[in-house]
C-alpha positions as CSV (number, residue, x, y, z in Angstrom):
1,X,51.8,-58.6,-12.2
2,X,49.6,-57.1,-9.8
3,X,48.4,-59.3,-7.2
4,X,45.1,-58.5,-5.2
5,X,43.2,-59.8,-2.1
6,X,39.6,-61.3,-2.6
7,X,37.1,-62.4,0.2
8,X,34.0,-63.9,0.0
9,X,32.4,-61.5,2.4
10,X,28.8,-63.9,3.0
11,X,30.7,-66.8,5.1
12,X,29.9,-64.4,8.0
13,X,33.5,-61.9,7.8
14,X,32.8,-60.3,11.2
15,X,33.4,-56.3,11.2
16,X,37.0,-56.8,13.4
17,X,38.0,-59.6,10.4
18,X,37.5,-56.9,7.6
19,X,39.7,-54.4,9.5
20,X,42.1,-56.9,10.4
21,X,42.4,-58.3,6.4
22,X,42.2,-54.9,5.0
23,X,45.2,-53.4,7.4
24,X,47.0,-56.8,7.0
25,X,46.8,-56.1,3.1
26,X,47.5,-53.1,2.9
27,X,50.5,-53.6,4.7
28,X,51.6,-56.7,3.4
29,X,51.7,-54.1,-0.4
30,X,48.7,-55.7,-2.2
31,X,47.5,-53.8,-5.0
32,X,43.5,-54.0,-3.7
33,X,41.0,-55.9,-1.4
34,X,38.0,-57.0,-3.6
35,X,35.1,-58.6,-1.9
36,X,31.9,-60.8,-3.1
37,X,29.0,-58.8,-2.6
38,X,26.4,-61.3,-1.7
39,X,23.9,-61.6,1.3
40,X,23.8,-65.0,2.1
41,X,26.4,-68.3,1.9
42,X,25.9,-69.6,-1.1
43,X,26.5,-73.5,-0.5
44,X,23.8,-73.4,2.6
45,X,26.1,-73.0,5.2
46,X,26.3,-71.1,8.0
47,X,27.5,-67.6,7.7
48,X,26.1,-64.4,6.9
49,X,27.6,-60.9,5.0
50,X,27.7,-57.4,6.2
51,X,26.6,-54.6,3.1
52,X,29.7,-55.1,0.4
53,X,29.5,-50.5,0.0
54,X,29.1,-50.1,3.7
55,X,32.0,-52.0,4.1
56,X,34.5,-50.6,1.6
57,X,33.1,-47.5,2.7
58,X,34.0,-48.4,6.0
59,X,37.5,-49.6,5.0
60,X,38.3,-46.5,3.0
61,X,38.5,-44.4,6.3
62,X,40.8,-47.0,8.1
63,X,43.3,-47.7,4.9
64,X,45.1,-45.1,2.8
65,X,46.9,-46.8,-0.1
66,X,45.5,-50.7,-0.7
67,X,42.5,-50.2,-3.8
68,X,39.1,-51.6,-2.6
69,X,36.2,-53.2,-5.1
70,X,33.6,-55.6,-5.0
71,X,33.8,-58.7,-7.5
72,X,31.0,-58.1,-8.0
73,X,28.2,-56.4,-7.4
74,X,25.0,-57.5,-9.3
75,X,22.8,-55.5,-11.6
76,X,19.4,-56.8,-9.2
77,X,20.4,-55.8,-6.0
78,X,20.7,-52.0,-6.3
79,X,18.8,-49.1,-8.6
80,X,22.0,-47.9,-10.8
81,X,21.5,-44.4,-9.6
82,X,22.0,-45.9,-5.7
83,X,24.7,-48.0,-6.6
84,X,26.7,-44.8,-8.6
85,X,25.9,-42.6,-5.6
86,X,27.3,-45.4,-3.0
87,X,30.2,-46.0,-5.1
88,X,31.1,-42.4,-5.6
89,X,31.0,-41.9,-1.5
90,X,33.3,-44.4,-1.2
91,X,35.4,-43.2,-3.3
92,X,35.7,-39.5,-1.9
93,X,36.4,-41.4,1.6
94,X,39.1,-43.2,-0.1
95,X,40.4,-40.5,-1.6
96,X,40.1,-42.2,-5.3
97,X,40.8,-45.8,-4.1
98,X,37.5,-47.7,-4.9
99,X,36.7,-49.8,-8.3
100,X,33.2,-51.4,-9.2
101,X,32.9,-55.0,-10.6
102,X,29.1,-54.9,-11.5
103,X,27.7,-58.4,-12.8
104,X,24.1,-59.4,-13.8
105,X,23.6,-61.5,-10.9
106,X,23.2,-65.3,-10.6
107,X,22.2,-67.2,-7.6
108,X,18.4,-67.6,-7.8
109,X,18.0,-68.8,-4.3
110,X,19.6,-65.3,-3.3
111,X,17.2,-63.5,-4.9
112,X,13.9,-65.4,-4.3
113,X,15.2,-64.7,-0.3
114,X,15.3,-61.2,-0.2
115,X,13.3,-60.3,-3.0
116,X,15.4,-59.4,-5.6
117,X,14.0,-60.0,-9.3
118,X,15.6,-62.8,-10.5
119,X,14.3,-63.2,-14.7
120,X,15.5,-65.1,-17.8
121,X,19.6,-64.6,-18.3
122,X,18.3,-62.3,-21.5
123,X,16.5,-60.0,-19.2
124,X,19.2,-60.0,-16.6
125,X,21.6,-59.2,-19.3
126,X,19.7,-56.2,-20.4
127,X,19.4,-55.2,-16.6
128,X,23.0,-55.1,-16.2
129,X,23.4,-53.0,-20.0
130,X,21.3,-50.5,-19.0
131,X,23.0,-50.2,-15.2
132,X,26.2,-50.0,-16.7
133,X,25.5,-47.1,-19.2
134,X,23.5,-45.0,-16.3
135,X,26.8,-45.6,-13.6
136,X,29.0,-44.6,-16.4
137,X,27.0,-41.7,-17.6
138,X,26.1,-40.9,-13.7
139,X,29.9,-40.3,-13.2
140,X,30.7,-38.6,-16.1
141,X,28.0,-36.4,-17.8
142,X,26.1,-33.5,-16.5
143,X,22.1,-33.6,-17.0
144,X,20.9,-36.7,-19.3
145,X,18.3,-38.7,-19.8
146,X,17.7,-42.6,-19.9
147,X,14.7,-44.2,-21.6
148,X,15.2,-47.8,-21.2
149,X,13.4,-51.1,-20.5
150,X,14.2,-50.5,-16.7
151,X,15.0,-47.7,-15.6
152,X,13.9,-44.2,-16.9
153,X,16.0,-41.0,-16.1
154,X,14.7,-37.5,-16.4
155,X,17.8,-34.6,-16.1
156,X,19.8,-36.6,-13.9
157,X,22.7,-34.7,-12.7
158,X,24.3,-36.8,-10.2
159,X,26.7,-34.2,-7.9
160,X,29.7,-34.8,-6.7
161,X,31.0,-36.2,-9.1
162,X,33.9,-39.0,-8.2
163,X,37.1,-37.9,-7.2
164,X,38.8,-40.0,-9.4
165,X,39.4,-38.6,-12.8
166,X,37.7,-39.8,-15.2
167,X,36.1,-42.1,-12.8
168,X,36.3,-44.9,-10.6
169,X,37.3,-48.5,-12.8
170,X,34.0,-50.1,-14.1
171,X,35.0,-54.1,-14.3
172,X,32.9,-56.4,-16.4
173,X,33.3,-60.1,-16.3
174,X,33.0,-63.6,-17.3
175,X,33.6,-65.8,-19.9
176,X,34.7,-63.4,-22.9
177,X,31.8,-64.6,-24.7
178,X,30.2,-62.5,-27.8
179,X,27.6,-60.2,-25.7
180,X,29.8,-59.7,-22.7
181,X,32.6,-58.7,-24.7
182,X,31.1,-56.2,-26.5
183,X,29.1,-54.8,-23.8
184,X,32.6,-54.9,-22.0
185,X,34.2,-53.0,-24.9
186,X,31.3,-50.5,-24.8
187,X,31.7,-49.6,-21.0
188,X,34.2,-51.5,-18.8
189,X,37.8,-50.1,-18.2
190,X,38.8,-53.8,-17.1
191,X,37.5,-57.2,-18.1
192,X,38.0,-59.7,-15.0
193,X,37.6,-63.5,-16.0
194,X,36.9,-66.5,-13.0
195,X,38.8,-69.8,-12.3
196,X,40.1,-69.8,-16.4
197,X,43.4,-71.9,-17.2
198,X,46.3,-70.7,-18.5
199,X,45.1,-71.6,-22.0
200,X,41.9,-70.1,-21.5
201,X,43.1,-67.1,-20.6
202,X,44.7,-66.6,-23.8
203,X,41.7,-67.2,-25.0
204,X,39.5,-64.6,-23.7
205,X,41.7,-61.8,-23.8
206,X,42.2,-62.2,-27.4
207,X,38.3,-62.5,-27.6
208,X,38.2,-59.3,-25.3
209,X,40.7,-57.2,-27.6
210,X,38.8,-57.9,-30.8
211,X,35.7,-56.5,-29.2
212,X,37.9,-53.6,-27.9
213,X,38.9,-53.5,-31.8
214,X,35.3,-53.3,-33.0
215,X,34.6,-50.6,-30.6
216,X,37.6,-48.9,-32.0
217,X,39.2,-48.5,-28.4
218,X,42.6,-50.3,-27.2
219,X,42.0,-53.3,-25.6
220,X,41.1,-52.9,-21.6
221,X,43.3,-54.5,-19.1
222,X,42.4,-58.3,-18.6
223,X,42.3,-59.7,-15.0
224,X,41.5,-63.2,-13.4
225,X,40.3,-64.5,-10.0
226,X,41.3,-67.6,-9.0
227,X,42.1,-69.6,-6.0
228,X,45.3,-70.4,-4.5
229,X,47.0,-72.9,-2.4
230,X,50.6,-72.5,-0.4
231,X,52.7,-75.6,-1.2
232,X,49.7,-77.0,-2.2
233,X,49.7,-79.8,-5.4
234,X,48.3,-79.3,-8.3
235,X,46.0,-82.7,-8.3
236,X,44.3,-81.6,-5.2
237,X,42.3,-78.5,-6.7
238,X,40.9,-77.2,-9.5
239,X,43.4,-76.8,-12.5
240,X,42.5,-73.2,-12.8
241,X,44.3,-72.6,-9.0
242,X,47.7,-71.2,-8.4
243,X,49.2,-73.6,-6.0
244,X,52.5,-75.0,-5.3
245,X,55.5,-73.1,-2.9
246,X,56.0,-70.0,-3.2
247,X,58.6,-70.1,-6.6
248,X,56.2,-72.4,-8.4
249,X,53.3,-70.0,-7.5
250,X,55.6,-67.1,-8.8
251,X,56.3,-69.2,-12.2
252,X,52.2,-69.5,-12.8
253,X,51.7,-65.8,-12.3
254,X,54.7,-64.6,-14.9
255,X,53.1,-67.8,-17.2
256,X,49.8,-65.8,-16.6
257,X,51.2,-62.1,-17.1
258,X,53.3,-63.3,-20.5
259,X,49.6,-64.7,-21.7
260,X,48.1,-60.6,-21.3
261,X,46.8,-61.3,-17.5
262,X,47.3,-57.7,-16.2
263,X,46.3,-58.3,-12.5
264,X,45.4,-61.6,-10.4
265,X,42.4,-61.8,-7.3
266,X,43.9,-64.5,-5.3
267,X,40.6,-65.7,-3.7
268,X,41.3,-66.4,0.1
269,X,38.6,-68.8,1.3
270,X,40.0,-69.0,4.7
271,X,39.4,-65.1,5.7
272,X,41.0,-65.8,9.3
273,X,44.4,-66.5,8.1
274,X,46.1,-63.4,8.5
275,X,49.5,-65.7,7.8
276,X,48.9,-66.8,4.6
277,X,48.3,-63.3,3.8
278,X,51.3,-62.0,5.1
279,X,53.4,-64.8,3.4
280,X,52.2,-63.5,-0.1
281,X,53.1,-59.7,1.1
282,X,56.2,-60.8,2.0
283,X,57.6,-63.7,-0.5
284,X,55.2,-63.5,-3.8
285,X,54.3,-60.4,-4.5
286,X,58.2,-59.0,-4.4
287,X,58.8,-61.9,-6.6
288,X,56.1,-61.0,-9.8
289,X,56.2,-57.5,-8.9
């Protein structure tokens, strides 16, 4: 089991708390540092959010090993030919280290503030299909062309191309359910599902592998990002959570890893414990690893 870092990066991570999580991560032999990429707390608290590209960016020139992502990063915020371009500077700071969870966006409020579109789930959905096939094809293919509802491409020939080979991991998400899958199956080279049971998780990945099926590819890694509670119990949080000391947390990830879960985002909600962080580094992750 891999085991990865995830912030929320809009309850106001300062610059010095990104650098100190990252380096702390890195150290402590996580597999990557995901982070949200919203611009605003989402629960009407105080708090704020730094640019999620300018910060991996950021991060790529201060880390060398720990992989860096957003979970994720949604269709209405960015033009897909921006968001391939920002995502393939990152990853030529990084040196092939970056990984793109891109989502069709949810939080209405978000968008209505800045000014983001914000239309039926239908028309977000068919946002986010068309973004997915002109990042793919941006970091893949030499000149093409896009005719879609959104976007329209003329003999785009996007240079450099990423360092990674064949590109950077495209991560789709959510429930597993019939259009996601496929359009999962089509594009993604990971499928990352949020706060699911044990149960569920079985579930979805089998949902996930038949699409891969259909599309007559293997089935894509399935990941899950959940939240977590040292020697926390079980009653106290959602069921979804990984909680308990650190053996019991251990037990939940193998549980997870035997039911197909390739790699778990522990979501840390307090971003200033640098401790709990460390723990992980030092007693879980040796223990799944």
């Amino acid at each position: 089991m891999r085991v990865c870092l995830m912030i929320e990066g809009q309850e106001g991570v300062t610059w010095d708390q990104w650098r100190a999580l990252a380096t702390t991560a890195e150290d402590a032999g996580f597999d990557a540092l995901f982070r949200s990429d919203h611009y605003m707390p989402l629960d009407g608290g105080a708090g704020g959010s730094l640019d999620a590209w300018a910060t991996i960016t950021a991060l790529a020139a201060i880390t060398s090993t720990i992989r860096l992502g957003t979970l994720v990063s949604p269709a209405t915020f960015r033009h897909p030919s921006t968001l391939a371009r920002e995502v393939v500077t990152a990853d030529h700071v990084s040196n092939g280290r970056v990984e793109l969870g891109l989502g069709a966006g949810w939080h209405e409020g978000e968008h209505a503030a800045f000014g983001f579109p914000y239309d039926t789930v239908k028309d977000r959905f068919d946002r986010l299909t068309e973004q997915m096939e002109i990042v793919h094809r941006s970091w893949t293919e030499g000149p093409f062309d896009f005719d879609g509802r959104f976007y329209r491409l003329q003999q785009a020939d996007p240079q450099p191309k990423p360092v990674q080979d064949p590109h950077p991991p495209l991560i789709a998400g959510g429930g597993a359910r019939p259009r996601g899958a496929a359009l999962a199956a089509r594009w993604a080279d990971e499928y990352n599902t949020v706060y699911a049971t044990l149960d569920e998780c079985k579930r979805r990945r089998e949902r996930i592998a038949a699409a891969c099926a259909e599309a007559g590819r293997e089935p894509i890694p399935f990941s899950l990002m959940t939240g977590f509670a040292i020697d926390g119990e079980p009653a106290d949080h959602d069921p979804a959570w990984i909680v308990g000391g650190v053996d019991e947390m251990a037990e939940q990830l193998r549980a997870l890893e035997d039911a197909g879960v390739e790699r778990i985002m522990l979501q840390h909600l307090r971003h200033h414990d640098l401790e709990a962080v460390e723990l992980i580094g030092r007693e879980l992750i040796p223990a799944v690893s």
